[in-house]
BALUMVEX-240932 format. One line per field, with one value per residue: z, y, x of N, C-alpha, C in turn; residue number from 1; residue in three letters. Coordinates in nm, 3 decimals, decimal comma. Atoms other than C-alpha are relative to their C-alpha. Layout:
BEGIN
n.Z <- c(Z ...)
n.Y <- c(Y ...)
n.X <- c(X ...)
ca.Z <- c(Z ...)
ca.Y <- c(Y ...)
ca.X <- c(X ...)
c.Z <- c(Z ...)
c.Y <- c(Y ...)
c.X <- c(X ...)
num <- c(NUM ...)
residu <- c(ALA ...)
// end
This chain:
BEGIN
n.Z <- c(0,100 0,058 0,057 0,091 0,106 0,064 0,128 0,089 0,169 0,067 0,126 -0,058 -0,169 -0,024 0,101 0,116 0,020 0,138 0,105 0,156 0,076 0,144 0,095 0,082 0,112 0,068 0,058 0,077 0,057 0,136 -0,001 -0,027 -0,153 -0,052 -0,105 -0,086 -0,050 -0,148 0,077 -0,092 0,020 0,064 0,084 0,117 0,109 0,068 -0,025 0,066 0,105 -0,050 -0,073 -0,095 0,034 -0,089 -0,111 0,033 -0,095 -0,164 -0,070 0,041 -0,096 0,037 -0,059 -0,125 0,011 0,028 -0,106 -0,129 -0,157 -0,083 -0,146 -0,199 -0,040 -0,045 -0,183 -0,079 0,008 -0,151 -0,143 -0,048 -0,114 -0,091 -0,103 -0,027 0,077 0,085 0,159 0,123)
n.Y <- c(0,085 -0,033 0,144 0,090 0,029 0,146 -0,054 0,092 -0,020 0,014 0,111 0,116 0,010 -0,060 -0,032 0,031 -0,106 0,073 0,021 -0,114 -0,035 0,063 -0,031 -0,169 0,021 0,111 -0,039 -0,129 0,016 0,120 0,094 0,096 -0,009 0,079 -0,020 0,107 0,074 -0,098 -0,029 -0,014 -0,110 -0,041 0,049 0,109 -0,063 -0,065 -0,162 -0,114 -0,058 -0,092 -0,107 -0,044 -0,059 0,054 -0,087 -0,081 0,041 -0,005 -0,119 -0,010 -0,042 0,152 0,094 0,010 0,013 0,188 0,068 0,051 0,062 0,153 0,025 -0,038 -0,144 -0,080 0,009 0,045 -0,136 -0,065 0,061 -0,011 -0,142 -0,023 -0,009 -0,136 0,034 -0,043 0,055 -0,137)
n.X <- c(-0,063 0,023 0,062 -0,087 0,024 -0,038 0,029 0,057 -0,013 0,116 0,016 -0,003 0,001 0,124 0,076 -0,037 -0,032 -0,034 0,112 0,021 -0,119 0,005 0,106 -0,055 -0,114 0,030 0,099 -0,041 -0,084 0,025 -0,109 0,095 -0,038 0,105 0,005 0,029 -0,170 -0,102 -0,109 -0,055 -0,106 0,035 -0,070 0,070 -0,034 0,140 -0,057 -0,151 -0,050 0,058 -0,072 0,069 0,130 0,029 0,075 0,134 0,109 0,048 0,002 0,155 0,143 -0,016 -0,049 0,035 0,135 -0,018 -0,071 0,076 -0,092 0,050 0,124 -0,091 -0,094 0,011 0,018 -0,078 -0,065 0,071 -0,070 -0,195 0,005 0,035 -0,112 -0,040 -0,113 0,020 -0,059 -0,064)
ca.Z <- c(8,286 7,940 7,734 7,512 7,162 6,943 6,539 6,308 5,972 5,731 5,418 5,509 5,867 5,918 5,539 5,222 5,061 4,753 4,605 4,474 4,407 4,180 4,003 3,934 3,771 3,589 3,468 3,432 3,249 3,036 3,196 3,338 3,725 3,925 4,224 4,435 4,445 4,649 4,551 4,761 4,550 4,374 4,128 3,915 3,549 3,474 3,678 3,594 3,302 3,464 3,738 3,956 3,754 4,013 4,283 4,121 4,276 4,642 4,548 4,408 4,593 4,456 4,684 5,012 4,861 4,792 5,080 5,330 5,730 5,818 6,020 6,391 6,275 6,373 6,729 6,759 6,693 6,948 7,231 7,227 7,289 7,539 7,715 7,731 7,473 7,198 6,795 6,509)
ca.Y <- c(8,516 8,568 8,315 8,031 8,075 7,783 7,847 7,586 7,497 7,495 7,295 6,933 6,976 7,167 7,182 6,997 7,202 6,954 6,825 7,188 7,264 6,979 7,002 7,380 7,247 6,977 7,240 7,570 7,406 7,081 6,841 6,495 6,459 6,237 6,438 6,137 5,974 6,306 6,353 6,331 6,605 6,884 6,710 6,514 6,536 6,651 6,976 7,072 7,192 7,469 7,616 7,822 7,888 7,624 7,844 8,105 7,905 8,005 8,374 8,394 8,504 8,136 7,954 8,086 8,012 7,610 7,548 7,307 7,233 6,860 6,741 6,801 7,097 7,375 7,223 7,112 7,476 7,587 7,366 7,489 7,846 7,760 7,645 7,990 7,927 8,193 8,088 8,251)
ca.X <- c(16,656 16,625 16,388 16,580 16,509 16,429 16,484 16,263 16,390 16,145 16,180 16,137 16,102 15,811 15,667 15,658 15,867 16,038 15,702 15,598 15,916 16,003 15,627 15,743 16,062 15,912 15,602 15,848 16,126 15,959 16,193 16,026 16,007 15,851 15,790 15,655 16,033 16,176 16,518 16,838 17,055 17,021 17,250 17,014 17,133 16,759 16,876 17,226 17,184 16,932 17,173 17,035 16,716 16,623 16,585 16,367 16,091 16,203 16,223 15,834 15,533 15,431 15,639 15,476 15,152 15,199 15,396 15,175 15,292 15,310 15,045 15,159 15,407 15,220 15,096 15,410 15,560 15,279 15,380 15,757 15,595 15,368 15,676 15,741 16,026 16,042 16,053 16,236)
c.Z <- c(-0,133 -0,083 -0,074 -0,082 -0,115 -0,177 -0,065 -0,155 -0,050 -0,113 0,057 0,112 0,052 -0,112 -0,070 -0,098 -0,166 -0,034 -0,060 -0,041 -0,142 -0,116 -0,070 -0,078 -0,102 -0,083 -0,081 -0,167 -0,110 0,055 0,103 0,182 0,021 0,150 0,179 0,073 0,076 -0,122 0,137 -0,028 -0,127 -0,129 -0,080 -0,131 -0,072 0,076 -0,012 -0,089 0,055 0,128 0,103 -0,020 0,101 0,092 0,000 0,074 0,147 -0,027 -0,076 0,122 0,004 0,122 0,155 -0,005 -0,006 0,097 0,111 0,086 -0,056 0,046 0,111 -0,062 0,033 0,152 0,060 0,074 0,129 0,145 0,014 0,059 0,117 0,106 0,051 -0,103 -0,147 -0,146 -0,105 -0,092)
c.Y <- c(0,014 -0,126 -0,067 0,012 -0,069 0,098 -0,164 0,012 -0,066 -0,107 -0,177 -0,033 0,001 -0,041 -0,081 0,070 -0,044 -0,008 0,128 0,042 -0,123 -0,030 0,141 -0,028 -0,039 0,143 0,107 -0,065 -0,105 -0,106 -0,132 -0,020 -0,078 0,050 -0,074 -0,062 0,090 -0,005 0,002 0,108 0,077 -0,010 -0,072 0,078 0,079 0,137 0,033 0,079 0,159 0,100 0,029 0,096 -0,055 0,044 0,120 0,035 0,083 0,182 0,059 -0,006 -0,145 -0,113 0,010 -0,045 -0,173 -0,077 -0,067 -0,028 -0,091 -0,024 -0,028 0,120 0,099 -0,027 -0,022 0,158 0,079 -0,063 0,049 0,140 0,009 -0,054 0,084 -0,011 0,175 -0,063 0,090 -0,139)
c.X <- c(-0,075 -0,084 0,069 -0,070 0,011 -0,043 -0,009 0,073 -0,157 -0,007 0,031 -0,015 -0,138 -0,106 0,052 0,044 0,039 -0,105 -0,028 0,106 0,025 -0,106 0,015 0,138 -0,061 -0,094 0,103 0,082 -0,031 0,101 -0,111 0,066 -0,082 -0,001 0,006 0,133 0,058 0,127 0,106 0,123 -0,078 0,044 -0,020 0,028 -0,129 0,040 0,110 0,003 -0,065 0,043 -0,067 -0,110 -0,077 -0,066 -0,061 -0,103 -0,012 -0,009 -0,157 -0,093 -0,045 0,038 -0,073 -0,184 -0,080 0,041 -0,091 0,116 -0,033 -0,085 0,121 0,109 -0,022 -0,069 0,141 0,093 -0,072 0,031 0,122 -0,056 -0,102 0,060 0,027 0,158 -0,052 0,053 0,001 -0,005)
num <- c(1 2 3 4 5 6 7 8 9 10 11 12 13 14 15 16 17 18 19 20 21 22 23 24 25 26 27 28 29 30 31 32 33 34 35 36 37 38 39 40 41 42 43 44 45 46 47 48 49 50 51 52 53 54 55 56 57 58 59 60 61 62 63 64 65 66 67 68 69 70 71 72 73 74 75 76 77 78 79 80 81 82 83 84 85 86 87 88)
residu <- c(UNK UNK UNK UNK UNK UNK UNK UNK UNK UNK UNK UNK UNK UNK UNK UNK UNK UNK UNK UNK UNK UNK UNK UNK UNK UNK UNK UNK UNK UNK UNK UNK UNK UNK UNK UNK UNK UNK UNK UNK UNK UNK UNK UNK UNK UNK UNK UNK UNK UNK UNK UNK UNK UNK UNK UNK UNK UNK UNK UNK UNK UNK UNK UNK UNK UNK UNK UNK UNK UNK UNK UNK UNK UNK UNK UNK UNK UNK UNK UNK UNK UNK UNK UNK UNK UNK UNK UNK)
// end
């Protein structure tokens, strides 16, 4: 039997992924953020006008460099494979 493979999302799940992201808006672009508050769309009038300069961020070397786990997301990620579970 073949192993069940579990796939993790990453942004918010695993990692804080919004806080450097919206401090990299706020720094690239000059626009006022308050990181701390989160955000529940990408639809805040402080980003529309910027499009999809937005996601810049995720395609920068940058972004894998800022990104912290959670506490407990990488034991937790290790317990699923010492289930014998594989993760993508």
């Amino acid at each position: 039997m073949r192993p069940w493979i579990i796939g993790f999302d990453v942004d918010e799940v695993l990692a804080d992924l919004h806080t450097p992201w919206i401090e990299w808006i706020g720094k690239t672009f000059h626009v006022p953020v308050q990181p701390e508050l989160g955000f529940s769309s990408w639809e805040f009038p402080e980003f529309q006008h910027l499009g999809p300069l937005v996601y810049d961020f995720i395609a920068t070397s940058s972004y894998y460099r800022v990104i912290q786990p959670f506490v407990g997301a990488l034991d937790a990620v290790k317990a699923v494979r010492v289930l014998g579970y594989k993760v993508r």
